[in-house]
Structures are given as structure tokens and as C-alpha cells.
C-alpha positions as CSV (number, residue, x, y, z in Angstrom):
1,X,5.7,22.1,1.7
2,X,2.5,22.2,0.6
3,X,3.8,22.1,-3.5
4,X,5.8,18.9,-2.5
5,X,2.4,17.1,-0.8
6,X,0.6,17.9,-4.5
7,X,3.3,16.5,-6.5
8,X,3.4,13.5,-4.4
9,X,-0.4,13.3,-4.8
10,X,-0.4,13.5,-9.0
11,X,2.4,11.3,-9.2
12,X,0.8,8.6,-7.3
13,X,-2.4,9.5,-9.2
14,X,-0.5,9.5,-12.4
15,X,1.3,6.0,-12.0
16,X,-1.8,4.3,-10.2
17,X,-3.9,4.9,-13.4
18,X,-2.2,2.7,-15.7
19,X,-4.1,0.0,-17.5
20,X,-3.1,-2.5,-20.3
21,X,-1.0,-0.3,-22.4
22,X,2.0,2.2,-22.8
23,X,2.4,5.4,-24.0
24,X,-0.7,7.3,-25.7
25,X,-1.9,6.5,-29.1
26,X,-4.5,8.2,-31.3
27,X,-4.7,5.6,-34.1
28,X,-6.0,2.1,-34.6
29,X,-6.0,0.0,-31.4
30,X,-5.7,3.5,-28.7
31,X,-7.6,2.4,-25.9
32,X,-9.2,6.0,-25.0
33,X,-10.2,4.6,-21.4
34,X,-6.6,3.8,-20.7
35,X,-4.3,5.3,-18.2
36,X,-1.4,3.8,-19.1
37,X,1.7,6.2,-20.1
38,X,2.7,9.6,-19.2
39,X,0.8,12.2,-17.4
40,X,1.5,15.6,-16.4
41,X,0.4,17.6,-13.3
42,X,0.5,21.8,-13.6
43,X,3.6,22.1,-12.1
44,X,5.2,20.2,-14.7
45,X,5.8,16.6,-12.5
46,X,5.4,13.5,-14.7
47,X,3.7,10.4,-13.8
48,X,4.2,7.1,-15.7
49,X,1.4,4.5,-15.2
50,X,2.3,1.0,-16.2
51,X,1.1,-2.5,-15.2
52,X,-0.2,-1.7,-12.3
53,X,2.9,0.4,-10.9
54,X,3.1,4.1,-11.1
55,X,6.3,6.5,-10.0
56,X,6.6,10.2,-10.4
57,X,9.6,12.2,-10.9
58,X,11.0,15.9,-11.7
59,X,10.5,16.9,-15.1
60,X,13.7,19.0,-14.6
61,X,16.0,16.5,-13.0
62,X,14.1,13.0,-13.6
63,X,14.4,12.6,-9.7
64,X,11.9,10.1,-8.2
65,X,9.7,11.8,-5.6
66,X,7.3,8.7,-5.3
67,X,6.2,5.0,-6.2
68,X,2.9,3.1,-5.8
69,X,0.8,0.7,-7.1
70,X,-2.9,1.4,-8.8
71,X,-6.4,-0.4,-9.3
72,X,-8.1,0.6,-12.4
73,X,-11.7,-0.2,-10.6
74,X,-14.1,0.5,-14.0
75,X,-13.2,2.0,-17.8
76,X,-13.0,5.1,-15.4
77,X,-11.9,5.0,-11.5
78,X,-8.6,4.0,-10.9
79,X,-7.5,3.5,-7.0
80,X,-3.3,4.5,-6.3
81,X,-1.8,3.5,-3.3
82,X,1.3,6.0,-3.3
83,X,4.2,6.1,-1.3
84,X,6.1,9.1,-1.0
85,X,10.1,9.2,-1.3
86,X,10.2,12.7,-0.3
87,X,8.1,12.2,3.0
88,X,8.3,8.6,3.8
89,X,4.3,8.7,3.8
90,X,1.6,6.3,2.4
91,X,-1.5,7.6,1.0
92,X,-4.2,6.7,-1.7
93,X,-5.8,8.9,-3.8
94,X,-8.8,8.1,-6.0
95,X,-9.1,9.4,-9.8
96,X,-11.5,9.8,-12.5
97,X,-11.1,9.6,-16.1
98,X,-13.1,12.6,-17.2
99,X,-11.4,12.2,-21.0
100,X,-9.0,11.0,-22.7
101,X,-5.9,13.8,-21.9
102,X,-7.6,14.6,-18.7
103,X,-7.2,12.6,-14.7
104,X,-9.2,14.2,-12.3
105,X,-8.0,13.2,-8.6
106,X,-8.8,13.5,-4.9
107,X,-6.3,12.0,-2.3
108,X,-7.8,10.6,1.4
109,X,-7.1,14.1,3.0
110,X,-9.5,15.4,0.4
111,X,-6.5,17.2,-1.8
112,X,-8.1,17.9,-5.5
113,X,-5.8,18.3,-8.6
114,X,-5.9,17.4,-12.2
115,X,-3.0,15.4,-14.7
116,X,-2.6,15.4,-18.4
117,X,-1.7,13.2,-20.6
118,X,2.0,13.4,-21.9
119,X,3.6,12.2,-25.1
120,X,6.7,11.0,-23.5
């Protein structure tokens, strides 16, 4: 139960983060304080942040566990509003752009966990 409620939480993290592109880029024009495109928590769930709308599903089966909407605040706090398929619960979870490849994340019940970015 407790794996689900942390996938829930990175894939709202993950999709809330998006900004004003997609995928990830290195080269000319890669907006480095962008969260837009794929993300990866540990457990191998993939979030996808774009315009403003995130979702999260199974790497495995590409199921959708949840859906939400995000707030980039600054170059580097983004604001998700998640809602989880899996639980039929709303929550919002608050990240930080430490890097480039790196989200760190806190939900509203304090949770703590960290995405990557994914070439999708």
C-alpha cells in the first residue's frame, strides 16, 4: 500500500512539473530549468509533464495510476495538484528542481522522494 501512495506522489510530481516544452534536449534551445517531458521515480513509474497537465503510468504495462495539473511557481518550484486513479484521492505535492535530471518532491502528508529525467 504504502509503494502505490509513492508512485501516486512521483507521478503527480512528475506530470505537475511541466513547463514550455517536451521531451529533454541537451543541444541548442534545451531549457535546463524545464520540467517538461519524462520523468522517472526509483521504482521505475514514469511521469510525463506537459502544458500544465501531468499523468503517471506503469512502466511495465503503460497503465495510468494518476492525472493532475501543475504550477511551475519560479525557474525552480513547481506546485502538482494530483489525483489518484488508484485511490480516488486528491493531493498536492510541492517539488524542487535541484538540476537538470533531478525533481526533488514533498507531498502535503510530508512524503519525500526524488524523479529523473527520462528520454522517452
Amino acid at each position: 500500500m504504502r509503494i502505490w501512495i509513492r508512485l501516486i506522489i512521483l507521478m503527480a510530481v512528475a506530470t505537475g512539473l511541466a513547463a514550455c516544452q517536451s521531451g529533454y534536449r541537451s543541444g541548442p534551445g534545451y531549457d535546463r530549468n524545464s520540467i517538461e517531458g519524462y520523468w522517472l521515480d526509483p521504482n521505475g513509474i514514469q511521469s510525463r509533464f506537459s502544458a500544465g497537465t501531468f499523468e503517471t503510468r506503469t512502466t511495465d504495462t503503460n497503465t495510468l495510476l494518476a492525472t493532475g495539473k501543475y504550477t511551475q511557481i519560479n525557474s525552480r518550484l513547481v506546485q502538482i495538484d494530483i489525483r489518484s486513479l488508484v485511490r480516488n484521492t486528491n493531493s498536492r505535492v510541492n517539488c524542487s528542481l535541484v538540476s537538470s535530471t533531478r525533481l526533488n518532491c514533498t507531498s502535503s502528508s510530508g512524503a519525500q522522494f526524488m524523479l529523473s529525467r527520462h528520454n522517452a
